[in-house]
ZAFI-656050 format. One record per residue (C-alpha): residue in one letter; residue number from 1; y, x, z. Coordinates in Angstrom, 2 decimals, always signed. Layout:
BEGIN
{pado: A	marvo: NUM	v: Y	u: X	w: Z} $
...
//
This chain:
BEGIN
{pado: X	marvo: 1	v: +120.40	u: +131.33	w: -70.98} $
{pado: X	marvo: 2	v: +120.45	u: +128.26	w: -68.84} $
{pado: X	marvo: 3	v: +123.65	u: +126.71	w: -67.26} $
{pado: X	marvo: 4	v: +124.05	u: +124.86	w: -63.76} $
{pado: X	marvo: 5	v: +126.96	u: +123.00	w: -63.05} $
{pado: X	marvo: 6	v: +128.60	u: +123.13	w: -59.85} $
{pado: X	marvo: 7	v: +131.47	u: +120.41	w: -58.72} $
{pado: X	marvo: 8	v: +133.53	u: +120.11	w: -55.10} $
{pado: X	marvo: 9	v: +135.70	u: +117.74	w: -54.20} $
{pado: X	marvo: 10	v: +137.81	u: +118.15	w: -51.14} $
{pado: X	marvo: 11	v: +140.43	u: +114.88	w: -50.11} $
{pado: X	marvo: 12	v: +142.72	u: +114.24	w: -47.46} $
{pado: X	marvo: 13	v: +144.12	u: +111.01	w: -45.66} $
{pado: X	marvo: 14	v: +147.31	u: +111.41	w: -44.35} $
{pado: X	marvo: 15	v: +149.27	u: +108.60	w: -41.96} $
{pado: X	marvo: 16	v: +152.48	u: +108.50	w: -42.61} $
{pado: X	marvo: 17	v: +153.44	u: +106.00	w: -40.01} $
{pado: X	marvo: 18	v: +154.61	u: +102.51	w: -40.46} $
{pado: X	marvo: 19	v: +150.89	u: +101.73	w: -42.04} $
{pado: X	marvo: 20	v: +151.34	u: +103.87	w: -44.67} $
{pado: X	marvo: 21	v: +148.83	u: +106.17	w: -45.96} $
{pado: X	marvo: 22	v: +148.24	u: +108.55	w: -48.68} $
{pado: X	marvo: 23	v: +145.50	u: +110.03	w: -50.01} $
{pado: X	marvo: 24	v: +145.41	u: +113.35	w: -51.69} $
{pado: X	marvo: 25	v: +142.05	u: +114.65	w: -53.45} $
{pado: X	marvo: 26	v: +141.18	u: +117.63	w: -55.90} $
{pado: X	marvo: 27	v: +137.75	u: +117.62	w: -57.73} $
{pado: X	marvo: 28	v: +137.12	u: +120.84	w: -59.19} $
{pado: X	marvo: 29	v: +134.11	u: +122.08	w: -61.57} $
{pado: X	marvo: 30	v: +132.66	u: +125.20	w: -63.06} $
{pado: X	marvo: 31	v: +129.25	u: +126.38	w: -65.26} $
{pado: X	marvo: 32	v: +127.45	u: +129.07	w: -63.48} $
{pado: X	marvo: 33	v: +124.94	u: +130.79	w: -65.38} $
{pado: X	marvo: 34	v: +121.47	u: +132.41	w: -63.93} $
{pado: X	marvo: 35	v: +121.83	u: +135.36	w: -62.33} $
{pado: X	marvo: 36	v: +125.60	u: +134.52	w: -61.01} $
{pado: X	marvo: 37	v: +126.23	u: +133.37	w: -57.06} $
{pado: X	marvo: 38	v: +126.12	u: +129.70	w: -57.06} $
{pado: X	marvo: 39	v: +126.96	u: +129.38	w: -53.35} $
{pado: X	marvo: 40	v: +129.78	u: +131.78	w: -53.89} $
{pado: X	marvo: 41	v: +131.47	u: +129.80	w: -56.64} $
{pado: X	marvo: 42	v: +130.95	u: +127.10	w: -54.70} $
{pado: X	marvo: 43	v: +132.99	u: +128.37	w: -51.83} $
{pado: X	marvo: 44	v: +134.94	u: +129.51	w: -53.77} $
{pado: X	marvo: 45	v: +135.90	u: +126.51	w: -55.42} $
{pado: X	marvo: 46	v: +136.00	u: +124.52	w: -52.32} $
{pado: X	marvo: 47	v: +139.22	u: +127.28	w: -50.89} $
{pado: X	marvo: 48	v: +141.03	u: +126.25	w: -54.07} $
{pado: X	marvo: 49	v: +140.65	u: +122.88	w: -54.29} $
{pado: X	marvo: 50	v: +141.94	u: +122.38	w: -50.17} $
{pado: X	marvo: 51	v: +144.27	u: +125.23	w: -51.05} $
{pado: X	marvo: 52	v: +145.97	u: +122.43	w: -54.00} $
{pado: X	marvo: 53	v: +145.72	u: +119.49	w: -51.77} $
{pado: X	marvo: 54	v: +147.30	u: +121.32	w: -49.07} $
{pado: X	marvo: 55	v: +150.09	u: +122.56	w: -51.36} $
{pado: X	marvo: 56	v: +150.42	u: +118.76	w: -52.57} $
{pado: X	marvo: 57	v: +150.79	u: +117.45	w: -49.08} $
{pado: X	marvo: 58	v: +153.56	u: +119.63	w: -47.92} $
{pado: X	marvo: 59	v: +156.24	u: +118.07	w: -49.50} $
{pado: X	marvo: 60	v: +155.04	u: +114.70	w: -48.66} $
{pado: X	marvo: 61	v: +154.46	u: +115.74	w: -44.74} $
{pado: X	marvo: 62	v: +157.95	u: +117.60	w: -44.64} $
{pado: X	marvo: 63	v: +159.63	u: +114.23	w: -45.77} $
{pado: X	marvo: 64	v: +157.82	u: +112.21	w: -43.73} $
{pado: X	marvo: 65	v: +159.34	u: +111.42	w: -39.66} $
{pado: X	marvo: 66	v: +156.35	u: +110.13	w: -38.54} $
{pado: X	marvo: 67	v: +154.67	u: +113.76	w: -39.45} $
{pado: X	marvo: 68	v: +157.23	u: +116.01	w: -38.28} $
{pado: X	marvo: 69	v: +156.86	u: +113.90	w: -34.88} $
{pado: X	marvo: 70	v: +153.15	u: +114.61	w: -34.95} $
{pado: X	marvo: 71	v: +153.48	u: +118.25	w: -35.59} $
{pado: X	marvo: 72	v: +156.04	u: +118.91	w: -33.26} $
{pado: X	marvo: 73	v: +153.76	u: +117.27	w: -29.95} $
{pado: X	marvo: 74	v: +150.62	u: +119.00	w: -31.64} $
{pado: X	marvo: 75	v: +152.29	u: +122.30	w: -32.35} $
{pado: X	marvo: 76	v: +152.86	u: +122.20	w: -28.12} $
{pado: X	marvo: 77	v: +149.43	u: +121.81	w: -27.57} $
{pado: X	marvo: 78	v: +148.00	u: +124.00	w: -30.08} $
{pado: X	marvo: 79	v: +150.78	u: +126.97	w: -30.86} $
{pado: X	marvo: 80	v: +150.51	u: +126.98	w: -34.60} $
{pado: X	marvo: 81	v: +150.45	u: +123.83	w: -36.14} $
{pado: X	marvo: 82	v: +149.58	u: +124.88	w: -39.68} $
{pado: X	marvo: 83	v: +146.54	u: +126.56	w: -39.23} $
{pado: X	marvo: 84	v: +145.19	u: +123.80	w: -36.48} $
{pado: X	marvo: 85	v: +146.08	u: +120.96	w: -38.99} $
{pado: X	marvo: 86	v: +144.31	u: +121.98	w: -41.61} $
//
């Protein structure tokens, strides 16, 4: 039985205003064996590792003024801010 291993990474820079950044990133890994979907586990880890960093940022964009601005003149343009931002 031979084992591939299959790694995504998914990161985010967010501007907080007042040069401040931060940087959120999730690296995630898994052993797929012959016969399984590699591009499927791929995918699939790729949804849950911007599915964590997106959970991570909330707090961090709900504290942050210079966000709520941003989402507020975006959410005009767009209609729903959450989906369009990420």
């Amino acid at each position: 039985m031979k084992f591939t291993t299959v790694s995504v990474s998914y990161s985010r820079k967010l501007n907080l205003g007042d040069y401040e950044s931060l940087e959120l990133g999730c690296s995630l890994w898994a052993q797929v064996e012959d016969g399984e979907d590699a591009d499927g586990i791929t995918q699939f880890l790729y949804q849950q590792a911007k599915a964590s960093v997106k959970q991570a940022a909330m707090p961090v964009l709900k504290a942050s003024e210079f966000q709520i601005n941003k989402a507020k003149s975006s959410k005009k343009l767009s209609g729903d801010i959450n989906e369009s931002y990420w």
